[in-house]
PDB file as gemmi writes it, atoms N, CA and C in Angstrom:
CRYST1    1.000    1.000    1.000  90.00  90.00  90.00 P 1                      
ATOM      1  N   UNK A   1       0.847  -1.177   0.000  1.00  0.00           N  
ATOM      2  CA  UNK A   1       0.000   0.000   0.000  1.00  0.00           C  
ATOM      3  C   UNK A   1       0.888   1.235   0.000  1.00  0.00           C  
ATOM      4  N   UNK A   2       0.289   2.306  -0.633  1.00  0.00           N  
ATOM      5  CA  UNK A   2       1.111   3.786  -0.700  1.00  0.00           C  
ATOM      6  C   UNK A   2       0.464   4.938   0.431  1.00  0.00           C  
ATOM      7  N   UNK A   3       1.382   5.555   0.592  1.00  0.00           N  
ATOM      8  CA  UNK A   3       0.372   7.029   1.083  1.00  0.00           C  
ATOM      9  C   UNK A   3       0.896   8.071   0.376  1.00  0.00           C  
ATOM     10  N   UNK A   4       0.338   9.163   0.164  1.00  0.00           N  
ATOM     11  CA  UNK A   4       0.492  10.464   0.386  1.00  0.00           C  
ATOM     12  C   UNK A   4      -0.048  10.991   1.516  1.00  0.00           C  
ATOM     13  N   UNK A   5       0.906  12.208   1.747  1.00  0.00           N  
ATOM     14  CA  UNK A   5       0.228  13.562   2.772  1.00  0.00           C  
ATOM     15  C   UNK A   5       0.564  14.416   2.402  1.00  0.00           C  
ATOM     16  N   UNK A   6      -0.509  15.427   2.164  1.00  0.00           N  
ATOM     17  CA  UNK A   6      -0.100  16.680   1.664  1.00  0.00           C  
ATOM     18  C   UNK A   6      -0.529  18.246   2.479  1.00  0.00           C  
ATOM     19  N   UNK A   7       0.812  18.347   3.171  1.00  0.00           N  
ATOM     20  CA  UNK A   7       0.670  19.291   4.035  1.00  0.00           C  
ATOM     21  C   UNK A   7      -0.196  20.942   3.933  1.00  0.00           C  
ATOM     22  N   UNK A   8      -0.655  21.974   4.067  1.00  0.00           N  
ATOM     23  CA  UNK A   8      -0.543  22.738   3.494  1.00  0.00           C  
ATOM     24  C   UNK A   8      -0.736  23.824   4.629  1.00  0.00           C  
ATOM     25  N   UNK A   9       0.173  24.821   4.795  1.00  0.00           N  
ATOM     26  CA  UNK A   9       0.707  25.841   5.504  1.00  0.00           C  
ATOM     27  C   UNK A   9       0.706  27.082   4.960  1.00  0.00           C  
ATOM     28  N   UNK A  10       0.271  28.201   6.102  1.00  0.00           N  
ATOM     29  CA  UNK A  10       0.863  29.513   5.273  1.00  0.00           C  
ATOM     30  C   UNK A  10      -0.228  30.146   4.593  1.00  0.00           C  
ATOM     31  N   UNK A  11       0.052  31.196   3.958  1.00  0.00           N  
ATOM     32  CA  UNK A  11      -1.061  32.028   3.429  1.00  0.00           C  
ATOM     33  C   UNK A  11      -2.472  31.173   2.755  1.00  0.00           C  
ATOM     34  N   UNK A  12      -3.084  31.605   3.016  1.00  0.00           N  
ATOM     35  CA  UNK A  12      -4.706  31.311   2.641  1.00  0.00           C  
ATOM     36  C   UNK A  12      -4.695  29.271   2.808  1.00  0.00           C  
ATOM     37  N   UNK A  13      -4.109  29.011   3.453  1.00  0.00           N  
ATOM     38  CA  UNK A  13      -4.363  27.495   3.979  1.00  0.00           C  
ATOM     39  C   UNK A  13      -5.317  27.296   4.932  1.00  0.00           C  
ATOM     40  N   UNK A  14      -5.819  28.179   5.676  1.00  0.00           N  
ATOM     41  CA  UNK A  14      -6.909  27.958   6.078  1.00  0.00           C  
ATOM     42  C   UNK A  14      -8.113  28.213   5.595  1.00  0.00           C  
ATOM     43  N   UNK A  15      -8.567  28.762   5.202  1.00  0.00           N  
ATOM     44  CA  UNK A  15      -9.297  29.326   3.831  1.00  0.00           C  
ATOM     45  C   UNK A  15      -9.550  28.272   2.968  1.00  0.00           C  
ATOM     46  N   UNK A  16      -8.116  27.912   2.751  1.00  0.00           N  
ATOM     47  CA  UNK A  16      -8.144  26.328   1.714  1.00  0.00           C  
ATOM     48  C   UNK A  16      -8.806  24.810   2.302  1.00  0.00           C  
ATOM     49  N   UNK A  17      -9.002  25.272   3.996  1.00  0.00           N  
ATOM     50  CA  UNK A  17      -9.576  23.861   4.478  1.00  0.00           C  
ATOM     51  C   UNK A  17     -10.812  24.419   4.687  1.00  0.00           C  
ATOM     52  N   UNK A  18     -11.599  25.452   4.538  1.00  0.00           N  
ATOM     53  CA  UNK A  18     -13.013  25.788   5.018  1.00  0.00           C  
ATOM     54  C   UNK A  18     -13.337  25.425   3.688  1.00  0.00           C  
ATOM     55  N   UNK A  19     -12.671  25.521   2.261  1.00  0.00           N  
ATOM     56  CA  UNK A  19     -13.603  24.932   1.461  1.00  0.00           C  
ATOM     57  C   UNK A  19     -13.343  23.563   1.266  1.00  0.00           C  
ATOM     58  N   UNK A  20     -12.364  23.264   1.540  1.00  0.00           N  
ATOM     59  CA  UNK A  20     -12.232  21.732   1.443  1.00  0.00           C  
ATOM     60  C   UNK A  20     -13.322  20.956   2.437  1.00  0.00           C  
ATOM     61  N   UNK A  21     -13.109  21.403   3.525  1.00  0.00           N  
ATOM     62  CA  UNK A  21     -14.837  21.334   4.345  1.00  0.00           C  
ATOM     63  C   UNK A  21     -16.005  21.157   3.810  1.00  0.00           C  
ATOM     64  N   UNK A  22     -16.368  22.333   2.975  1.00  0.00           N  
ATOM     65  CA  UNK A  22     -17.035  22.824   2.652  1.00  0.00           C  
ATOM     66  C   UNK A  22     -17.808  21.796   1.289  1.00  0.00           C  
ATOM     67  N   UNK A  23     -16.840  21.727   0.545  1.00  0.00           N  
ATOM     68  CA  UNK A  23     -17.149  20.486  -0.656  1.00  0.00           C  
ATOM     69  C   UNK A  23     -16.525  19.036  -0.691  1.00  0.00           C  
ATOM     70  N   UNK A  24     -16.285  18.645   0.455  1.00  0.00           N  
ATOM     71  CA  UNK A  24     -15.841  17.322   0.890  1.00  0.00           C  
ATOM     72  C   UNK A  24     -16.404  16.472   0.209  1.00  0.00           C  
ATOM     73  N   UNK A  25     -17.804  16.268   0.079  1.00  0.00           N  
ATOM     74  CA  UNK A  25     -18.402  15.291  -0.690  1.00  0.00           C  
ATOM     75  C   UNK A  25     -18.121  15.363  -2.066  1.00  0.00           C  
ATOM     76  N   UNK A  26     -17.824  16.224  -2.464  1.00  0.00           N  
ATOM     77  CA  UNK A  26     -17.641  16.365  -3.794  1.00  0.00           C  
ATOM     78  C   UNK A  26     -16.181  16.210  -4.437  1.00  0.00           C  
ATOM     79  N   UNK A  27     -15.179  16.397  -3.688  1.00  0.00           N  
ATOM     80  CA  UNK A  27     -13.642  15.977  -3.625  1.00  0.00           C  
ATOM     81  C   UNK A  27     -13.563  14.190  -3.630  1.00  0.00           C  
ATOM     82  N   UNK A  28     -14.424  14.095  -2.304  1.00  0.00           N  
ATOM     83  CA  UNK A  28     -14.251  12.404  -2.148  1.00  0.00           C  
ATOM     84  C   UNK A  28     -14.993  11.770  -3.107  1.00  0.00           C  
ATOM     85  N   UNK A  29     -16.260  11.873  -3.615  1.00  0.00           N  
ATOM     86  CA  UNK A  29     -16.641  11.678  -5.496  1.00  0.00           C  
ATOM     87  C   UNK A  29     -15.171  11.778  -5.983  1.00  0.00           C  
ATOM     88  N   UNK A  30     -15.053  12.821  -6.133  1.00  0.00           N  
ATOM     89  CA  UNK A  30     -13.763  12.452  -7.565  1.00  0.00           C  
ATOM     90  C   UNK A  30     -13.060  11.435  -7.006  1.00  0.00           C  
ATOM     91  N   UNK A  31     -12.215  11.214  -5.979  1.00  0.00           N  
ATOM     92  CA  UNK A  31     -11.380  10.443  -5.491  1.00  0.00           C  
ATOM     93  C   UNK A  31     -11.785   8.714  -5.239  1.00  0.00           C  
ATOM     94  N   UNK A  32     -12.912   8.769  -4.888  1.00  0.00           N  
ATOM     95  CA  UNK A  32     -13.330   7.451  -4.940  1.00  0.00           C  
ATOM     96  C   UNK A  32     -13.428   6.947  -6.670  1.00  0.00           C  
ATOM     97  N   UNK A  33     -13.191   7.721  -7.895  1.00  0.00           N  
ATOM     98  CA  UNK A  33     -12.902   6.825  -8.828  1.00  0.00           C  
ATOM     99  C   UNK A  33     -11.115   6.069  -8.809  1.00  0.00           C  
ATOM    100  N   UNK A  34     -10.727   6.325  -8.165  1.00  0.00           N  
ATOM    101  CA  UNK A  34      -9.559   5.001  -8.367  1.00  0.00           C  
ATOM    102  C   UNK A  34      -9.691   4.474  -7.742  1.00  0.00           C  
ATOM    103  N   UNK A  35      -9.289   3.326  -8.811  1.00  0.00           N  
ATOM    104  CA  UNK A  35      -9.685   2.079  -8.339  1.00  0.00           C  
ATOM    105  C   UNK A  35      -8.924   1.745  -7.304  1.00  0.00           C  
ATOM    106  N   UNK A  36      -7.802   2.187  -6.986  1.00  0.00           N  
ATOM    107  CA  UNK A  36      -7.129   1.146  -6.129  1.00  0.00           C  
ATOM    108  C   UNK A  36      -6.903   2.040  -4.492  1.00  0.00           C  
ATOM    109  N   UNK A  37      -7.837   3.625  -4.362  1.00  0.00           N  
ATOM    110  CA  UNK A  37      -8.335   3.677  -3.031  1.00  0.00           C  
ATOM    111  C   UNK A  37      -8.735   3.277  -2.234  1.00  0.00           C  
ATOM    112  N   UNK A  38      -8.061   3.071  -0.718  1.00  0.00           N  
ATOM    113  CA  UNK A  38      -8.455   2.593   0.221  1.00  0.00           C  
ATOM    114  C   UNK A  38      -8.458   3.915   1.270  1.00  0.00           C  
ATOM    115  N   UNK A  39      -8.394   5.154   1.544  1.00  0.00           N  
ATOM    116  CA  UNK A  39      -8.911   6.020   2.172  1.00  0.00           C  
ATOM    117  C   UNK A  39      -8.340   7.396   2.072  1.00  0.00           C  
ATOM    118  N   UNK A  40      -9.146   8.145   2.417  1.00  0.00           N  
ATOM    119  CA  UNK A  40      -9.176   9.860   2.064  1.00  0.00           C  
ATOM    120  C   UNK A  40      -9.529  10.715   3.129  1.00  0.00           C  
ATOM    121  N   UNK A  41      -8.702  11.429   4.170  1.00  0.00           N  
ATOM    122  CA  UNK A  41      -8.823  11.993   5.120  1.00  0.00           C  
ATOM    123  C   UNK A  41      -8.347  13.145   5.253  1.00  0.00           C  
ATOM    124  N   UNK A  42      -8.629  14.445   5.338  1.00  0.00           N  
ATOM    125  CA  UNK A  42      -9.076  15.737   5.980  1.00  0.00           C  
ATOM    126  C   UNK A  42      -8.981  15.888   6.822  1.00  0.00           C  
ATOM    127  N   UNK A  43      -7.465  16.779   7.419  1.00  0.00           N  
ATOM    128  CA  UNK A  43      -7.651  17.200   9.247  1.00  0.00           C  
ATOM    129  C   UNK A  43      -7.006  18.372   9.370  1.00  0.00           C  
ATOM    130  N   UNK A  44      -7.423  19.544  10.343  1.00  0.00           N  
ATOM    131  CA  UNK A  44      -6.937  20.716  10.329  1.00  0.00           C  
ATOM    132  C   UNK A  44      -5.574  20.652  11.343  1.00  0.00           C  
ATOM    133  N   UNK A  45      -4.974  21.330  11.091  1.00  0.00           N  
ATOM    134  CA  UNK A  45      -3.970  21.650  12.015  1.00  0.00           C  
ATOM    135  C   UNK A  45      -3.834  23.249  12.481  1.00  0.00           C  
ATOM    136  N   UNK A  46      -3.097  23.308  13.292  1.00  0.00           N  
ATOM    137  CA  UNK A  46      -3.295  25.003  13.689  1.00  0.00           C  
ATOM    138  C   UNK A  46      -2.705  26.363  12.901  1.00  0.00           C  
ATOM    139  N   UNK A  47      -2.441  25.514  11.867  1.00  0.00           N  
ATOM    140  CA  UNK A  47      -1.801  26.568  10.587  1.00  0.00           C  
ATOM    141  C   UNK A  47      -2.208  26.268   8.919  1.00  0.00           C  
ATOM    142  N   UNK A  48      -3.218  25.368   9.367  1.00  0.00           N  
ATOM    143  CA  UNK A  48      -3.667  25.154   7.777  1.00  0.00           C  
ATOM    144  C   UNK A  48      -4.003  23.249   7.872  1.00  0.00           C  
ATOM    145  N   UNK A  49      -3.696  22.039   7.278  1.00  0.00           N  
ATOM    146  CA  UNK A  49      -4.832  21.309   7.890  1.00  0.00           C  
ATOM    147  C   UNK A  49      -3.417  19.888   6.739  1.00  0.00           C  
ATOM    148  N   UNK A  50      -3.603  18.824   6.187  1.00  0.00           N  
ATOM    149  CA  UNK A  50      -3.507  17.866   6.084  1.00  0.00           C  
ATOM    150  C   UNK A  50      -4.017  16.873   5.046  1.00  0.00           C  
ATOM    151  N   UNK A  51      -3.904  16.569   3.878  1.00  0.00           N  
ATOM    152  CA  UNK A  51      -4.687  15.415   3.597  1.00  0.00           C  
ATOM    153  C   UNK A  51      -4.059  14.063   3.767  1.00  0.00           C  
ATOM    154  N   UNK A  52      -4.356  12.407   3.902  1.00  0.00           N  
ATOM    155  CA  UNK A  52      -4.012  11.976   3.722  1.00  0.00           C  
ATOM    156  C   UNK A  52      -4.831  11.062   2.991  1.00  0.00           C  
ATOM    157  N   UNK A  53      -3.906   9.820   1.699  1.00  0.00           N  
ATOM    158  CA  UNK A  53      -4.304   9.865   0.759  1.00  0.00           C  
ATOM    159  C   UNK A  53      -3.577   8.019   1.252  1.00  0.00           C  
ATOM    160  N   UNK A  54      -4.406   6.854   0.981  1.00  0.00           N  
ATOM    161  CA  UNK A  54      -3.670   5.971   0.728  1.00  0.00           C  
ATOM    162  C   UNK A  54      -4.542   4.852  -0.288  1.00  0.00           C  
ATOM    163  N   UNK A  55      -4.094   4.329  -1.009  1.00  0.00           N  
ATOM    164  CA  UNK A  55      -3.653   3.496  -1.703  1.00  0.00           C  
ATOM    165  C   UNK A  55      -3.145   2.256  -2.106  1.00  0.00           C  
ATOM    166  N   UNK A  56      -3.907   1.219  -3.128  1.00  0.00           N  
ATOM    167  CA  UNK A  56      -2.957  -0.184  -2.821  1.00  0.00           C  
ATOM    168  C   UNK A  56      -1.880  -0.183  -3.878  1.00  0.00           C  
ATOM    169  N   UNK A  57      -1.388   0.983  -5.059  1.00  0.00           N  
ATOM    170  CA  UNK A  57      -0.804   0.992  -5.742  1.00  0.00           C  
ATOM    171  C   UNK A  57      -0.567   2.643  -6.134  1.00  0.00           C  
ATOM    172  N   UNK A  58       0.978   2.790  -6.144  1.00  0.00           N  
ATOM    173  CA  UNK A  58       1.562   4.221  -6.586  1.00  0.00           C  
ATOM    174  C   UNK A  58       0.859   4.531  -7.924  1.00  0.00           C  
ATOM    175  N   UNK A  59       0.346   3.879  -8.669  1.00  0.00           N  
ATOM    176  CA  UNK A  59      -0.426   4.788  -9.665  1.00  0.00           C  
ATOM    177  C   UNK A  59      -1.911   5.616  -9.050  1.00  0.00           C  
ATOM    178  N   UNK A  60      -2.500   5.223  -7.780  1.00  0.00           N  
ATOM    179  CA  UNK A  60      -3.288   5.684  -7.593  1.00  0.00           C  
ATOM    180  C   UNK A  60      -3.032   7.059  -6.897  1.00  0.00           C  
ATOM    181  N   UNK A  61      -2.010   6.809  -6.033  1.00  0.00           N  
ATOM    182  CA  UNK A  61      -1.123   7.892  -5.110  1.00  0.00           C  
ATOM    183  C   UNK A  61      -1.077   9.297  -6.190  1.00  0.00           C  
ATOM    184  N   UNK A  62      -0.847   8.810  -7.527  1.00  0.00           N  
ATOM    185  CA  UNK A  62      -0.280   9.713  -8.459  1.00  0.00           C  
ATOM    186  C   UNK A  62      -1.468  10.677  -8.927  1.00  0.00           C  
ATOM    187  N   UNK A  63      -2.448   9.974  -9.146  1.00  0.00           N  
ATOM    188  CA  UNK A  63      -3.827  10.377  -9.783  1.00  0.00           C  
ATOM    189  C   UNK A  63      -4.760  10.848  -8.487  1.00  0.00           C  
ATOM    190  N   UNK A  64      -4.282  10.208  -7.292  1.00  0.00           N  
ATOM    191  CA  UNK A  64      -4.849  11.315  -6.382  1.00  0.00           C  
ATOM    192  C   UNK A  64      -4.367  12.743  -6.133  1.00  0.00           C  
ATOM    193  N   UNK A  65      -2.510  12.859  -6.081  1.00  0.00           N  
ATOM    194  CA  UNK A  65      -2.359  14.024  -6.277  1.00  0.00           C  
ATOM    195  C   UNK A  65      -2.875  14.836  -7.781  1.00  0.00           C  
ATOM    196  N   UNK A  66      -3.169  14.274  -8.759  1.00  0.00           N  
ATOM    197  CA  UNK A  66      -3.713  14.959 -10.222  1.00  0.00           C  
ATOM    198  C   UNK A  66      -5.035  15.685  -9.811  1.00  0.00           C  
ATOM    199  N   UNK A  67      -5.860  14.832  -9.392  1.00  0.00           N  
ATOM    200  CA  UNK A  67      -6.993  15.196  -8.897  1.00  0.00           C  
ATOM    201  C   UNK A  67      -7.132  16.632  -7.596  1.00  0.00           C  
ATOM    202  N   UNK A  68      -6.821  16.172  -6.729  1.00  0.00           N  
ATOM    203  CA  UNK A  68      -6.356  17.388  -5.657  1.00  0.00           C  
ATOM    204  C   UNK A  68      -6.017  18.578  -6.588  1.00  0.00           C  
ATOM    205  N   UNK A  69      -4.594  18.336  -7.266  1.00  0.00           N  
ATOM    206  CA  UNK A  69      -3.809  20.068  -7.711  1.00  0.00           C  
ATOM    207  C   UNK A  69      -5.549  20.453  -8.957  1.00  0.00           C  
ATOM    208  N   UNK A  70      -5.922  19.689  -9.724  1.00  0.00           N  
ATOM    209  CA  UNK A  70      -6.675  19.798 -10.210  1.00  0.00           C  
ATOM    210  C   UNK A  70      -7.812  20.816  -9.823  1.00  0.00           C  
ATOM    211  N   UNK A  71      -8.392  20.308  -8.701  1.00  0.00           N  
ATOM    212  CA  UNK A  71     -10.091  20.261  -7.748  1.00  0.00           C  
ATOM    213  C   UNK A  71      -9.291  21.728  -7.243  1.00  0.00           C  
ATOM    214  N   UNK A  72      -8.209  21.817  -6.841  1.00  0.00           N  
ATOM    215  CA  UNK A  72      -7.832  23.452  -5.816  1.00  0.00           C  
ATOM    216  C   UNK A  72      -7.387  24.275  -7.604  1.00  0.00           C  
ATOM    217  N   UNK A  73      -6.978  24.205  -8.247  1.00  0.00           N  
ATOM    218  CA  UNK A  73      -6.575  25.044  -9.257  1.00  0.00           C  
ATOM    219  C   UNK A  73      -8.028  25.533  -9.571  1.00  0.00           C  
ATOM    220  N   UNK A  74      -9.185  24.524 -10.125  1.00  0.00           N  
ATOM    221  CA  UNK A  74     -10.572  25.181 -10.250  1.00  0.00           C  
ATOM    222  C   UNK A  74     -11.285  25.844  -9.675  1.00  0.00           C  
ATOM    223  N   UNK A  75     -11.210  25.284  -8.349  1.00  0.00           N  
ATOM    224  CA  UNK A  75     -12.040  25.874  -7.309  1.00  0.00           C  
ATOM    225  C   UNK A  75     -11.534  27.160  -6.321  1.00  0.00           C  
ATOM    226  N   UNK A  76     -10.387  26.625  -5.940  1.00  0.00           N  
ATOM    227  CA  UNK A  76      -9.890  27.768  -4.908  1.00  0.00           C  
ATOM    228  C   UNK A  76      -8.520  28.586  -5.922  1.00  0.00           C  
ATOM    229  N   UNK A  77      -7.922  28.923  -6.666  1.00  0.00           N  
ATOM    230  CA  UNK A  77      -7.260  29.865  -6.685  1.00  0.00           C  
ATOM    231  C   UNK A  77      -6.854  31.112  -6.689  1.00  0.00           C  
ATOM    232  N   UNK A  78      -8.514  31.293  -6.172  1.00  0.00           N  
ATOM    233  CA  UNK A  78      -8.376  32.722  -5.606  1.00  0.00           C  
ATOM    234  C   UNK A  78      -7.812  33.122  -4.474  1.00  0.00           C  
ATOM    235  N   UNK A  79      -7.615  31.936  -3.628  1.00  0.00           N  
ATOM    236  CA  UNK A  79      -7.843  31.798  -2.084  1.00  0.00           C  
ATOM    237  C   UNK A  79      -5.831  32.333  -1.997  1.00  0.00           C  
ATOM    238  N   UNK A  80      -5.209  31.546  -3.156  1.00  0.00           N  
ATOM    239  CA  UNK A  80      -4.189  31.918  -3.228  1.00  0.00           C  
ATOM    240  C   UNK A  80      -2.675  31.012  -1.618  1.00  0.00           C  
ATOM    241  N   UNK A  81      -3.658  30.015  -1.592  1.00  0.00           N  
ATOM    242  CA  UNK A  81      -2.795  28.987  -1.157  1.00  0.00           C  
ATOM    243  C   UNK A  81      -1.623  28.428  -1.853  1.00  0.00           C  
ATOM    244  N   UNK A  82      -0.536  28.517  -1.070  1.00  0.00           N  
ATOM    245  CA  UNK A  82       0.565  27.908  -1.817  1.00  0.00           C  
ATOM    246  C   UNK A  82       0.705  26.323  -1.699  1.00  0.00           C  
ATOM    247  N   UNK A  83       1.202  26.095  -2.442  1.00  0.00           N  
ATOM    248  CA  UNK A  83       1.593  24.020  -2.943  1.00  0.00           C  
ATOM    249  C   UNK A  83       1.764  23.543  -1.599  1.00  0.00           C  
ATOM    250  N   UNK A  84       1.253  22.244  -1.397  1.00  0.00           N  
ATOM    251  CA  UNK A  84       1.379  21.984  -0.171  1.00  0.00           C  
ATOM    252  C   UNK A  84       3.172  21.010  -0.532  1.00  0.00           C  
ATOM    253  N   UNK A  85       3.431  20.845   1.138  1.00  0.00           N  
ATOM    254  CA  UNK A  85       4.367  20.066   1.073  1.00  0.00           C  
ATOM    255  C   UNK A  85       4.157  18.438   1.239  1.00  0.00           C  
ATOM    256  N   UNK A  86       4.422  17.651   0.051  1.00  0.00           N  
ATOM    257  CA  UNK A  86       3.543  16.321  -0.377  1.00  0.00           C  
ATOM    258  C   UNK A  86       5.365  15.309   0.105  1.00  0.00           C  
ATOM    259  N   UNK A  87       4.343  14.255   0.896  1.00  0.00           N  
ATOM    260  CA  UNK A  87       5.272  13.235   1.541  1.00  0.00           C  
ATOM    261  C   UNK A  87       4.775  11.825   1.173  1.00  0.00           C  
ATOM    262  N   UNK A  88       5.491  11.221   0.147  1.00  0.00           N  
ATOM    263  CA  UNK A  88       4.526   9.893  -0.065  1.00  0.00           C  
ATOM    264  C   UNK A  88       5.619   8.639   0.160  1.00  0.00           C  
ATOM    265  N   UNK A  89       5.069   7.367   0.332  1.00  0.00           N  
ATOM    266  CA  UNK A  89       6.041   6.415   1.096  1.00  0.00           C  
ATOM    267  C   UNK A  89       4.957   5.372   0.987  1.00  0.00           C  
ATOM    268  N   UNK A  90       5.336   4.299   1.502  1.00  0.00           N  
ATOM    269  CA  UNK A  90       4.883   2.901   1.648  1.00  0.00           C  
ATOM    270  C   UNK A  90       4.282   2.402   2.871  1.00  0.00           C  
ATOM    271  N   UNK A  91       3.340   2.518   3.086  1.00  0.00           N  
ATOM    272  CA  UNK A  91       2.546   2.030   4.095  1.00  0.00           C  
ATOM    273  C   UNK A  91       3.562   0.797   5.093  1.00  0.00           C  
ATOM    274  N   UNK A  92       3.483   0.581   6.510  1.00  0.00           N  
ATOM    275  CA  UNK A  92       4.310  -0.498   7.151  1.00  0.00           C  
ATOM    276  C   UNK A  92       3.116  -1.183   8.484  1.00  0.00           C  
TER     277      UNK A  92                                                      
END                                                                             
């Protein structure tokens, strides 16, 4: 199994989790099309918030980050959040 986490800190990152909040159901739609998802989690932190992303295969890891930069380029770039910092690795 894979993970990603994709941190996100700093200007308009909080902002970036009230809509991620906000259209959750509609993020986790897109994300539940790969196939090889096994879970999708959302958590704030005190400077901006977290996703984590896992996976039974790095092609999905990949197409979840596609999806994400995707879903925030459409929706939020006004908000003017910068790239999160993305940590991906092998499940143990």
């Amino acid at each position: 199994m894979k993970i990603v986490v994709r941190n996100y800190t700093g200007k308009g990152a909080t902002e970036l989790f009230d809509l991620l909040e906000q259209n959750k159901t509609e993020l986790l739609g897109l994300l539940k099309t790969i196939p090889s998802l096994i879970s999708y989690t959302l958590a704030r932190t005190d400077d901006g918030g977290v996703s984590v992303t896992i996976c039974q295969e790095a092609a999905g890891i990949e197409e979840s980050v596609k999806i994400a930069r995707e879903w925030i380029r459409k929706n939020a770039s006004a908000i003017g959040a910068g790239a999160p910092q993305i940590t991906q690795g092998t499940v143990i």
